[in-house]
N, C-alpha and C positions, 0 to 999 in steps of 0.2 A: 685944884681938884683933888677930891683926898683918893687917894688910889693905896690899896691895901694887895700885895703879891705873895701869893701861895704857891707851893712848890709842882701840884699840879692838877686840874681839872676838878679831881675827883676831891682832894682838900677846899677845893673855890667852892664846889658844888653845897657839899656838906658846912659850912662858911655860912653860903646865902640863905640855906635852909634855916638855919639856924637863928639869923638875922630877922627871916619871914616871919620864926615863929614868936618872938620875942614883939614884932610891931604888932601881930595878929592879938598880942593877948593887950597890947597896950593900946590898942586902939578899940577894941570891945568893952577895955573897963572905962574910956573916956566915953566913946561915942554910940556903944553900944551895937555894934558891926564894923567887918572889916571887910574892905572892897583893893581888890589887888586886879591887877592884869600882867600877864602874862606872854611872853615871846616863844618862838618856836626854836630848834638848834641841840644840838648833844648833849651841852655842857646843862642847860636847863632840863631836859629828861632828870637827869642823874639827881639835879636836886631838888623837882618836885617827888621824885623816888623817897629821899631820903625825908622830907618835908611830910609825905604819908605819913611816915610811922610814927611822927611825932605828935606832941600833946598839945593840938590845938582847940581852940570851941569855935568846929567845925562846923556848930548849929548857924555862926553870926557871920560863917565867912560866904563872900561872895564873889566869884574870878569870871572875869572878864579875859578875851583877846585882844590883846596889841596889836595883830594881825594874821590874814590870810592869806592862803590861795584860794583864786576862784577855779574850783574843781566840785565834782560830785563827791556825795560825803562817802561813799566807799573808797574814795582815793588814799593812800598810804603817804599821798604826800600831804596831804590837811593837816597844819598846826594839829587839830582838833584831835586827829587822830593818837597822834603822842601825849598831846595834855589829856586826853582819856586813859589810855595806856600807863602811862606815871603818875597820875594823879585822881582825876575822879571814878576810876575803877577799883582804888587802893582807900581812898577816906572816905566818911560818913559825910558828906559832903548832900544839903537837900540838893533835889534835882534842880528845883527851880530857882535855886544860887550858882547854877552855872549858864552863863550870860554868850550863847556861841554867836559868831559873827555869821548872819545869813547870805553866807555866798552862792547858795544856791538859787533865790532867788531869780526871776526873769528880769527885774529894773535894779539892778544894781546901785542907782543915785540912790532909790526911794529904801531901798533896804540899809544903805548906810545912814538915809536920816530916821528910820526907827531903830537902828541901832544906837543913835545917840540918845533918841528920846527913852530908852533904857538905864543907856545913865543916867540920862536925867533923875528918871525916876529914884531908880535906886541910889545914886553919890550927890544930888542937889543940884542947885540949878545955879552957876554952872556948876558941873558935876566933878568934883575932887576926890581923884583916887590915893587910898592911905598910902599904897605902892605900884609901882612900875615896873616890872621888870625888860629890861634891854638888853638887845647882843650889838655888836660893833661888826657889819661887816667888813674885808680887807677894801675895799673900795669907799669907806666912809660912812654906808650908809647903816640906819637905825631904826625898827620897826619896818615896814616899808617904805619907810621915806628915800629915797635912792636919786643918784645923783642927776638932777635934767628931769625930773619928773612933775608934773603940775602941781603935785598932791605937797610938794617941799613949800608953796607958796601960802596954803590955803589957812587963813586966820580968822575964819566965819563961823568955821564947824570943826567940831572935835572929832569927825569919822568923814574919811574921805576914799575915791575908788583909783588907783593908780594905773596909770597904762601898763604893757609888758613887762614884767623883769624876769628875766632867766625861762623864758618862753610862760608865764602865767602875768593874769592881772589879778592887783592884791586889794584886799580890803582892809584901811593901816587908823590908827591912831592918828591924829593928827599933832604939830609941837604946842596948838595952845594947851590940848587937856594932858600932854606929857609934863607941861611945865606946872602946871597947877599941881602936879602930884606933890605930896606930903614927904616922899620920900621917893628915888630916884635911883634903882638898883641898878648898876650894868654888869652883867657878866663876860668877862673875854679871856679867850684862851685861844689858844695855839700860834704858833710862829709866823702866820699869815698876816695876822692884826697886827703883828709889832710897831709896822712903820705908819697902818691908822689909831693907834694907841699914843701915837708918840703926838699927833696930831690932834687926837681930841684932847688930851693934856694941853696941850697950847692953844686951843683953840680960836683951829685954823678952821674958818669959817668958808672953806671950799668944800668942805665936806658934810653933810648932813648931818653927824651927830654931832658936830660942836651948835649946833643950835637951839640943844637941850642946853637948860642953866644947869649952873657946875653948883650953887649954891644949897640945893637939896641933892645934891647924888654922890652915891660910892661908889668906887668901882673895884670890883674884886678880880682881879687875872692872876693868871699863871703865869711862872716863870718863863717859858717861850713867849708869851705873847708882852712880856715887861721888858725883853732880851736889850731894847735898846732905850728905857726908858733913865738911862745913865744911875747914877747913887743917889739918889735923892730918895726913891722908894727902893727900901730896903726889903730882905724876904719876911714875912710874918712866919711866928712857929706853926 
């Protein structure tokens, strides 16, 4: 797994921005749009923040959720609410290139299958996103895929509705259309991840993110969260 370690947070952040914006232009002058999704978490605030101010062609970009909570959309806990806040409040970004996951809905199944048929439409059929971006919870898990959950199993559909986790139920990506992605960004940081860091490195397949392929994905952490990932990755300046 190629894992690149930065001294902290806010160097990872500014890192993955920077990476985003590099694929965004490289995939607009191949394919003529770029289609990313996006995770909720600090470390991602900070670098679609920093990912704003930069020189994208924001006309061709299109950003998808990796996942929710299901909550009313005045809640302060909604992904949605931060990826508004750091990012679509801050770019020229069209309205209707931002792709929210309907967790308000009343049938929850039937909104996660037009949210795939969204993909569809807009990344093909099946639907291939240029980028992903991913957090590594301390317990393994990635996206909402968490550990014991149904949604870890599901290999039919690329959006799926998970039972409980941390008193909500989530509306997640599923690992076929995480693996199809083109590129495969994970961000981890802080001293909690170390010993799931250390694991998805070796991937140990107890835990939900090692069942992302290593073949397309980076992974940028901070010094805390690499603390015991031995010599082998060294610090980046």
């Amino acid at each position: 797994m190629n894992i690149k370690v930065y001294p902290d947070e806010d160097v990872v952040a500014g890192k993955a921005a920077a990476i985003i914006a590099d694929a965004a232009c490289a995939a607009v002058t191949s394919r003529g749009r770029f289609i990313m999704a996006i995770s909720g978490g600090h470390t991602p605030w900070l670098m679609l923040r920093a990912l704003a101010g930069g020189e994208l062609p924001w006309r061709q970009v299109h950003v998808f959720q990796v996942d929710e909570r299901v909550a009313p959309a005045v809640d302060p806990d909604r992904n949605l609410a931060h990826l508004r806040d750091s990012l679509l409040d801050r770019a020229p970004l069209s309205p209707d290139h931002v792709h929210a996951m309907p967790v308000e809905a009343a049938e929850l199944g039937r909104a996660a299958e037009q949210y795939a048929l969204t993909l569809r439409d807009v990344a093909g059929s099946p639907p291939v996103l240029d980028l992903i971006h991913l957090g590594l919870g301390a317990d393994g898990h990635t996206a909402s895929l968490v550990p014991g959950d149904p949604a870890l199993d599901v290999t039919d559909a690329d959006v799926a509705v998970t039972g409980p986790y941390q008193g909500r139920r989530r509306m997640t990506l599923t690992f076929p259309i995480i693996n199809r992605s083109r590129l495969i960004l994970w961000l981890v940081t802080g001293g909690e991840k170390a010993e799931a860091l250390v694991r998805l490195r070796d991937g140990d397949r107890s835990i939900p993110g090692s069942r992302v392929h290593q073949n397309r994905a980076l992974v940028l952490a901070d010094r805390a969260a690499a603390a015991r990932l031995g010599s082998a990755e060294k610090l980046e300046a």
